[in-house]
C-alpha positions in Angstrom: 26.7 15.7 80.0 26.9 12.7 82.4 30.1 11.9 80.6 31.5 15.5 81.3 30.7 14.8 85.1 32.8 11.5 85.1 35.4 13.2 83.0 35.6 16.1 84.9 36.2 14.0 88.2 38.6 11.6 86.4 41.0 14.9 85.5 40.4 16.4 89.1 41.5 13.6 90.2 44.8 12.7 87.9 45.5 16.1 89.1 45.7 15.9 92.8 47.6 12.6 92.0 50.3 14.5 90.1 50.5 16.5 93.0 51.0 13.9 95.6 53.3 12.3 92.8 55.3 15.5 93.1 55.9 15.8 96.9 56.8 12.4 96.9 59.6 13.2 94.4 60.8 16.2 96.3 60.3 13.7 99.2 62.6 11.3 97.9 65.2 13.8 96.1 65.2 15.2 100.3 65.8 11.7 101.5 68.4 10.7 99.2 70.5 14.4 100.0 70.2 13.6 103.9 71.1 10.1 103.4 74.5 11.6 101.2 74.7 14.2 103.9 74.7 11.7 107.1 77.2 8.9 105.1 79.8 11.7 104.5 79.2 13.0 108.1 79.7 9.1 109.2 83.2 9.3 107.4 84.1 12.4 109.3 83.5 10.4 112.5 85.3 7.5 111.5 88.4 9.7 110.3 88.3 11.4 113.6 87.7 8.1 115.5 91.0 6.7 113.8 93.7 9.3 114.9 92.3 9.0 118.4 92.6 5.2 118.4 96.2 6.2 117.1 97.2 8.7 119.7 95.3 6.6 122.5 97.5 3.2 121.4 101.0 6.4 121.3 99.5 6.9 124.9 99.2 3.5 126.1 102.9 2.9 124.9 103.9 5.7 127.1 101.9 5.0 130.2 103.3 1.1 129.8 106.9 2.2 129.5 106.4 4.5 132.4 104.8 2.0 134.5 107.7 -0.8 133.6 110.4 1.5 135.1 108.3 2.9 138.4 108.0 -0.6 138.8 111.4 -1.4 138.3 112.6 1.7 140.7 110.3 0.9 143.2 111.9 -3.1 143.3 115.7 -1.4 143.8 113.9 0.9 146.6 112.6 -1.9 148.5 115.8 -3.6 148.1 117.8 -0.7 149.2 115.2 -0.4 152.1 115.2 -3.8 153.0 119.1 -3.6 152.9 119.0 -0.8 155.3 116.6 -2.1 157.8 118.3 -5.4 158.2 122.3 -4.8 158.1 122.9 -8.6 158.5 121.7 -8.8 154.6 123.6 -7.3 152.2 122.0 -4.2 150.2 122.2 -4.4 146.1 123.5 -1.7 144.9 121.2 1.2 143.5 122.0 1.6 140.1 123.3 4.2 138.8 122.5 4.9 135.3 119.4 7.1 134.8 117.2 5.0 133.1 116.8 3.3 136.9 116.8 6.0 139.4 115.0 7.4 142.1 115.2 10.3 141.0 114.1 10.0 137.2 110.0 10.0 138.8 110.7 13.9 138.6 111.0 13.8 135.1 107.3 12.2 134.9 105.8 15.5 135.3 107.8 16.9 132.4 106.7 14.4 130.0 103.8 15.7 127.2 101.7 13.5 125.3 
């Protein structure tokens, strides 16, 4: 009978630990779906991160480009101002062709990214 105790315990207790055994399993087969879930949501992010580092570098090509001929325009302007406010010195010429000239700063509110 003493032995039926002992034994008794012995199976009680193998079967809370196949239990516990269990929700760790379910535990783990969880972890590993969230862990599958999060990498494949990382690689989303990445891919997204990528073509915005692309169209920010298409940007910053544009924005240079655009800044390289205001600042080109704006050296014949103060030339031609200069000219004007001193006669004594002679004034260079404005170009004419329309990659340099005044006027092409319009066409900076027509451009799209």
């Amino acid at each position: 009978m003493v032995y039926m105790v002992g034994l008794s315990k012995i199976v009680h207790s193998l079967s809370h630990l196949f239990f516990y055994i269990e929700i760790l399993e379910s535990g783990w087969k969880d972890d590993r779906q969230l862990e599958q879930k999060s990498a494949q949501k990382d690689l989303e992010y990445i891919d997204d991160l990528t073509v915005l580092l692309k169209h920010t570098e298409k940007r910053k090509e544009k924005v240079g480009t655009i800044v390289h001929r205001l600042i080109g325009e704006l050296q014949q302007l103060k030339y031609y101002l200069e000219g004007m406010s001193n006669p004594a010195t002679p004034a260079l010429p404005i170009p004419t062709s329309p990659r340099i000239n005044i006027f092409s700063l319009f066409s900076l509110f027509h451009l799209s990214f």
